[in-house]
Each structure stands twice: as structure tokens, then as C-alpha cells.
C-alpha positions in Angstrom: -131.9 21.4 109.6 -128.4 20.5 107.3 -125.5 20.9 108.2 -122.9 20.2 104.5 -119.9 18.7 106.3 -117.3 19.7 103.7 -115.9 16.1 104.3 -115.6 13.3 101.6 -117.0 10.3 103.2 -116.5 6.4 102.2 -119.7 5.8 101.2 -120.2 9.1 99.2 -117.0 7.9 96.9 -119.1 4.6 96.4 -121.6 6.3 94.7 -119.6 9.3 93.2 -119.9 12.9 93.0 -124.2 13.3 93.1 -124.3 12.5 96.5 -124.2 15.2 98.9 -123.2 14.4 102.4 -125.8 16.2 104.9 -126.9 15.9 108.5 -130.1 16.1 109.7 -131.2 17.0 113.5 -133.7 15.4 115.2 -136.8 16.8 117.5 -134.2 15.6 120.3 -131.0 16.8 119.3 -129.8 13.7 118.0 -127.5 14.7 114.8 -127.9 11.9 112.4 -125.5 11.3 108.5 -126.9 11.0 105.4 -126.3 11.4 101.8 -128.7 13.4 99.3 -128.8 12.3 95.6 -130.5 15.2 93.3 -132.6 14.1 90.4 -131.9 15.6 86.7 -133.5 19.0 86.2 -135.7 17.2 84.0 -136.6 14.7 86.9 -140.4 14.7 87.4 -141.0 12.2 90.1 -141.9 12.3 93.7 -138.6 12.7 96.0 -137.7 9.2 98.2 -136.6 8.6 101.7 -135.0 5.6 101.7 -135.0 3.9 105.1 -132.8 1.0 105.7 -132.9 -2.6 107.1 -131.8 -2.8 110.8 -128.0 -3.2 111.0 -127.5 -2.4 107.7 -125.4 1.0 106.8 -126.8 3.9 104.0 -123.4 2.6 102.2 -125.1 -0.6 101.3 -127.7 1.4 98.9 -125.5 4.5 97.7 -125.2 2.7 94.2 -129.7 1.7 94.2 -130.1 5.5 95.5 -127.9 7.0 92.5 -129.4 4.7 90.3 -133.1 5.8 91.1 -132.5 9.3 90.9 -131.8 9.0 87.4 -134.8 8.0 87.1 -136.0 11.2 88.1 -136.1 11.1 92.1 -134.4 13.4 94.2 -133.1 10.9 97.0 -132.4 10.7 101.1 -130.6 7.7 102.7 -129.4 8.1 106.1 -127.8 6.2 108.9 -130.3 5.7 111.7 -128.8 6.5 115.5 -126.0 4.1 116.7 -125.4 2.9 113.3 -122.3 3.8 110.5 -121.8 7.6 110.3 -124.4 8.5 113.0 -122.9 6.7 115.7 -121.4 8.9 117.9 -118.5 7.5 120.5 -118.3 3.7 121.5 -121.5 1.5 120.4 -121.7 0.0 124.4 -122.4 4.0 124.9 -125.1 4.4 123.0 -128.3 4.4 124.4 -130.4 4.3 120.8 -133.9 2.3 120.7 -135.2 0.8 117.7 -138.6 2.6 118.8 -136.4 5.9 118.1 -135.5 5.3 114.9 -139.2 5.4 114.1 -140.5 8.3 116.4 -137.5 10.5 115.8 -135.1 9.6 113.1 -137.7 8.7 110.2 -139.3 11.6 111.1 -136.3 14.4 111.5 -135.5 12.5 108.0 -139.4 12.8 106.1 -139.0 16.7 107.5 -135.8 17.1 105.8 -136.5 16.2 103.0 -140.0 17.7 102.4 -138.2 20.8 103.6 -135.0 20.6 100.8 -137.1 19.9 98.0 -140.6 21.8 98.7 -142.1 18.8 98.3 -145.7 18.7 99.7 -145.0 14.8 99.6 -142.1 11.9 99.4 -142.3 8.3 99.0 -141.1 6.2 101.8 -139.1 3.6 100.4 -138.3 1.3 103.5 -136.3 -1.7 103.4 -137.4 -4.0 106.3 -137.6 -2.4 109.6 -137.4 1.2 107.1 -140.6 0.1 106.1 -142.4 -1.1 109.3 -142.8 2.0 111.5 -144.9 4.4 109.6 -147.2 4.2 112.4 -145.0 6.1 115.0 -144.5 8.7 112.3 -146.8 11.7 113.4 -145.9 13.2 110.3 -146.8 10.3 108.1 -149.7 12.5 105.8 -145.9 13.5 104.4 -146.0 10.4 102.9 -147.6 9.8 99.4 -146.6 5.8 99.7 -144.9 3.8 101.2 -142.9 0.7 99.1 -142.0 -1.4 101.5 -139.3 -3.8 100.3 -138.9 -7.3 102.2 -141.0 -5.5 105.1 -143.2 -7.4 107.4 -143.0 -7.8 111.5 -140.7 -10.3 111.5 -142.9 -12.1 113.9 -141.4 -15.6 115.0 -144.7 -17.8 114.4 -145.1 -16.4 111.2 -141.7 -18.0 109.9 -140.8 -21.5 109.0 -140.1 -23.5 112.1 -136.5 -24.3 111.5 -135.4 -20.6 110.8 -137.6 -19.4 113.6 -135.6 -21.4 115.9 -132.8 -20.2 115.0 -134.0 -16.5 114.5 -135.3 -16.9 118.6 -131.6 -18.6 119.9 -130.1 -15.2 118.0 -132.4 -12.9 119.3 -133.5 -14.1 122.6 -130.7 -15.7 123.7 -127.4 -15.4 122.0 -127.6 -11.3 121.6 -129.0 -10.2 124.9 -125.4 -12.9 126.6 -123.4 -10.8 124.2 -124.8 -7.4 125.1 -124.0 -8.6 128.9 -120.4 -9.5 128.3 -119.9 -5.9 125.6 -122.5 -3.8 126.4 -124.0 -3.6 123.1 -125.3 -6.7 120.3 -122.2 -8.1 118.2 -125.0 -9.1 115.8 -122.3 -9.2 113.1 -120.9 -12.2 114.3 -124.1 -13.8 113.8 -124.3 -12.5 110.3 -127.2 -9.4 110.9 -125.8 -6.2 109.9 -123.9 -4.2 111.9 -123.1 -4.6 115.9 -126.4 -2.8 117.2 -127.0 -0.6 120.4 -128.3 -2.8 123.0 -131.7 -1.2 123.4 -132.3 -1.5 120.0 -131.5 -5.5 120.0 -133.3 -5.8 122.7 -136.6 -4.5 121.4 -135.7 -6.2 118.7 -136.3 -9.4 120.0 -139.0 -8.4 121.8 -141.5 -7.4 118.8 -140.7 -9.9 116.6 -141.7 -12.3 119.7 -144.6 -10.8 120.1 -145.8 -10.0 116.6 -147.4 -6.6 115.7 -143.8 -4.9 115.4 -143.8 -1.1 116.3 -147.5 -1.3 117.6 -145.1 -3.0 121.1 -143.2 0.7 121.6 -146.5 2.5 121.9 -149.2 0.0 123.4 -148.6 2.5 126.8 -149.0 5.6 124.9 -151.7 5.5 122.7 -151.5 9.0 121.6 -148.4 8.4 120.1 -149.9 5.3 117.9 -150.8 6.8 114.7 -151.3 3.2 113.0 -155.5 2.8 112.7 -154.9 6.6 111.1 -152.4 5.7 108.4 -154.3 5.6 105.1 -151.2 6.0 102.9 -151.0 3.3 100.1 -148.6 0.2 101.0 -147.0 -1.5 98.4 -145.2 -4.1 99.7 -142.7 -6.7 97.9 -141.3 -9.5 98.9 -139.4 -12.7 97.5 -140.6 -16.2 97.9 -137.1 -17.3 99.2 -137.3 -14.8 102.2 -137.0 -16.1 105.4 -138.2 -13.4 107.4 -141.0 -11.6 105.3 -143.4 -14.4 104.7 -147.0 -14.2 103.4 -147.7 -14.8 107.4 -145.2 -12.1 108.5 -146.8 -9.8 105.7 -150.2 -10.3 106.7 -148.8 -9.6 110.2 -148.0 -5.8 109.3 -150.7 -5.0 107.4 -153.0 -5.9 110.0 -151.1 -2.9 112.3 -152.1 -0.5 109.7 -156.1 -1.6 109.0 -157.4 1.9 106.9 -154.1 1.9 104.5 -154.7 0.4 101.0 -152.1 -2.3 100.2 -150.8 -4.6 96.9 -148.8 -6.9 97.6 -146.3 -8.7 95.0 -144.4 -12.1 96.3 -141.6 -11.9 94.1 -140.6 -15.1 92.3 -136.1 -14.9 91.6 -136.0 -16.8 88.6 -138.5 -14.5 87.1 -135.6 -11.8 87.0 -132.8 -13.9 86.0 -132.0 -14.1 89.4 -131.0 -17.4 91.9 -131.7 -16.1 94.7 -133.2 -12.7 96.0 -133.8 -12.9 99.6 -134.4 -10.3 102.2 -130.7 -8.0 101.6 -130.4 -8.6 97.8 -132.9 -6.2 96.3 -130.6 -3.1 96.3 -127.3 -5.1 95.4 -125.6 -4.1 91.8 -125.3 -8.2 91.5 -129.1 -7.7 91.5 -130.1 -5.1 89.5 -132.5 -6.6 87.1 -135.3 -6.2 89.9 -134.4 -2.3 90.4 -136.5 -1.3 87.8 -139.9 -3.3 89.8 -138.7 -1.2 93.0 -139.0 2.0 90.4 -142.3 1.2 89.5 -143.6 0.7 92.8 -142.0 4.2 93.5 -144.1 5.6 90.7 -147.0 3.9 92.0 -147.9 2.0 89.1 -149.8 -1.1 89.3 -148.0 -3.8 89.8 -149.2 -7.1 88.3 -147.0 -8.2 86.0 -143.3 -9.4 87.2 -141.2 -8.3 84.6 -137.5 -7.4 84.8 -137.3 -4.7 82.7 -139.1 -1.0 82.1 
């Protein structure tokens, strides 16, 4: 369902007139922002959901999203519940889980856009957590492929030991104190995204404890665990100067989703002319030399060269 808002938002300036501002409704009623980006009528390729990073607001990839869909994709970014234009009243209000964003906002999102373009199928292009829960998507044979960019589970052991200490204090310690003296997570004051909802922080912290990821918000309800039945193609990409997706926290997701054929590419900075990449830089304008990798993962090409340009 769409709603066209008739108002000019922010981010929609950032990336000028192509982007549409819409809202999508989910199975539950939630009303969630977002911003459509229509290809060229000459556009061939498969329309793209493009999930964001946790904390991280669609505005961050308005200027990526336009980018790609002149290359031929029509293209959906929204704001998951609790975060930039969905949030709705104070943050210490909201009652948003990260296991929601999976089970109900990726998937009012996936139907929304099969449904505005007629599209059989749509490539999930998930950035972190965006690209960690296709296994609470019942809906996931809507996607053709998933590209997940810097996505793993995050899991603690499978870090470096210094960052994982402090990645632990942040999320085991420092956030859940914080979300007892404001009622949600000032994660921005630790430098992760946006100020999060507190049940989202909180199973935050919890799954990347554990290890796994999303398999933690359905090991009760196994008929909502659709991740042995996920045999859409991964392609994920990561850089070797990422602290949180490491080849061990890579390996991590992968095994949650054991029938889904995967290629991997550890992306070396330097190769694109680039110091530093990282786990937010990908979809940065500073950064554009790797867009057009992301593109060809999008495509589904093979990706075994690491070149920066078409």
C-alpha cells in the first residue's frame, strides 16, 4: 500500500527530483517512509530494495540509489521503524525490535515493490543488518539475490580481540545503562548511527553475542525460520579493513542460510583508489569508485576480478 505524501522531504532534495517520497504499510499497521527512484524507460535491470545498516537513515544512500537507477534499476530505500522519517513520536516511545524490521518491515518493503513495478522479482541489496535477515522473510522466493554489502552476524568471537572488547563494553554494557537513564540507546554518542529503540539495541547485543544473527528471534518459533529454505544466491562483499564483517563473521552468516549459493569478494581499498573502505563507506559520494562493483553484483555478474570501473 502507498500513500504519495505531497511533502518535500530533506532527504528527497539530497538526491533531487527522481525520488518519490512514498509510504509503505506493514502486515501490522506500522506506516513506514521511503523514497522510490524510477529507472530510465530504457532501464532493463531487475528493480532493488535497498535495506540499510542499523542506525543508519535512507538519507545516507539517496545519492548511491539515484546513482544505480541510472543504471537501469528502478529503486526502494526506506527508513526501518523507530528510525528517521518512520519514527513516529519520542524514540523512548517506541517499542520497535530489530527482529521486526526483518519479519515486517523488509517484508511490507519486498511487497511494495514487487507490487509498484510488476516485478515477479527484486534484488535485495542490504547493507549490514539489510542484508542479514532474509531468513525471517516468508516472502524471500521474491528475491532473485541478495548483495549483501559489509553483511555478516556481527558475532563478537568472530572479530579481532581489541574491537570486540570494545564492540561488547558498547553493546552489553554502555547502551543497555543509557537506555535505563533515557529509555531508548543514544548509540550516536558512541558513534553507531542513529539513537536506536531500546528493543532493538537490546537484541542487538544479544545476537551478535551469541552468533547466528536473526536465527536468535526465531529459535522459539521455528515456523517462522525460513533460513535452511533460502536458496536465493548471496553475493556478499566485504573490505579487508572492516571491523565487524570479517572472513569469520562472514562465514558466521552463511552458515544460517546452508542451501543458498554464495561468492564472496573481500574487497582490498587500495584496489579502487581508495584509503580506507570500511563497513559505512561503500555508498558514500567520497567513495564512488567502488559503486560500479556493487552494480555488478546487482546484475549478478561474476565477480572475480576487482576492478574499479565498468
Amino acid at each position: 500500500m502507498t500513500r504519495h505524501t505531497g511533502r518535500t522531504a530533506s532527504a528527497a532534495d539530497q538526491a533531487g527530483d527522481e525520488a518519490e517520497a512514498v509510504e509503505i504499510i506493514c502486515d501490522d499497521g506500522q506506516r513506514l517512509c521511503g523514497h522510490f527512484l524510477r529507472a530510465p524507460p530504457s532501464g532493463r535491470g531487475l528493480p532493488v530494495l535497498l535495506a540499510p545498516a542499523t542506525g543508519v537513515k535512507q538519507h545516507f544512500y539517496l545519492r548511491f540509489a539515484r546513482w544505480l537507477a541510472a543504471q537501469g534499476h528502478d529503486v526502494l530505500v526506506f527508513d526501518y521503524r523507530g528510525i528517521g522519517l518512520s519514527l513516529q513520536g519520542p524514540l523512548a516511545d517506541c517499542r520497535a525490535s530489530l527482529a521486526q524490521w526483518g519479519q515486517h518491515d523488509q517484508v511490507a518493503a519486498l511487497d511494495w515493490l514487487v507490487a509498484r513495478t510488476g516485478s515477479r522479482q527484486v534484488v535485495l541489496l542490504g547493507h549490514s543488518a539489510g542484508g542479514q535477515m532474509i531468513g525471517l522473510l516468508p516472502n524471500h522466493h521474491r528475491v532473485a539475490r541478495l548483495v549483501g554489502v559489509a553483511a555478516s552476524t556481527g558475532w563478537f568471537k568472530g572479530m579481532r580481540p581489541g574491537f570486540a572488547f570494545k564492540a561488547r563494553l558498547g553493546l552489553l554494557c554502555l547502551l543497555p545503562l543509557g537506555i535505563r537513564l533515557k529509555g531508548y540507546a543514544p548509540t550516536s554518542a558512541l558513534g553507531l548511527g542513529e539513537n536506536l529503540p531500546a528493543g532493538v539495541a537490546r537484541q542487538w547485543g544479544r545476537w551478535c553475542a551469541a552468533g547466528g544473527y536473526a536465527t536468535n528471534a526465531v529459535q522459539k518459533t521455528p515456523a517462522q525460520d525460513f533460513h535452511a529454505r533460502v536458496r536465493t544466491p548471496l553475493t556478499l562483499l566485504y573490505a579487508e579493513d572492516d571491523d565487524i564483517a570479517t572472513p569469520a563473521t562472514v562465514a558466521d552468516l552463511l552458515r544460517t542460510l546452508p542451501a543458498a549459493p554464495h561468492q564472496l569478494l573481500r574487497v582490498r581499498p587500495a584496489v579502487f583508489g581508495l584509503a580506507t573502505l570500511g563497513h559505512l563507506n561503500w555508498f558514500r559520494q567520497s567513495h564512488q569508485s567502488v559503486w560500479p562493483l556493487m552494480a555488478r553484483a546487482v546484475r549478478g555478474e561474476a565477480l572475480h576480478a576487482q576492478a574499479p570501473a565498468d
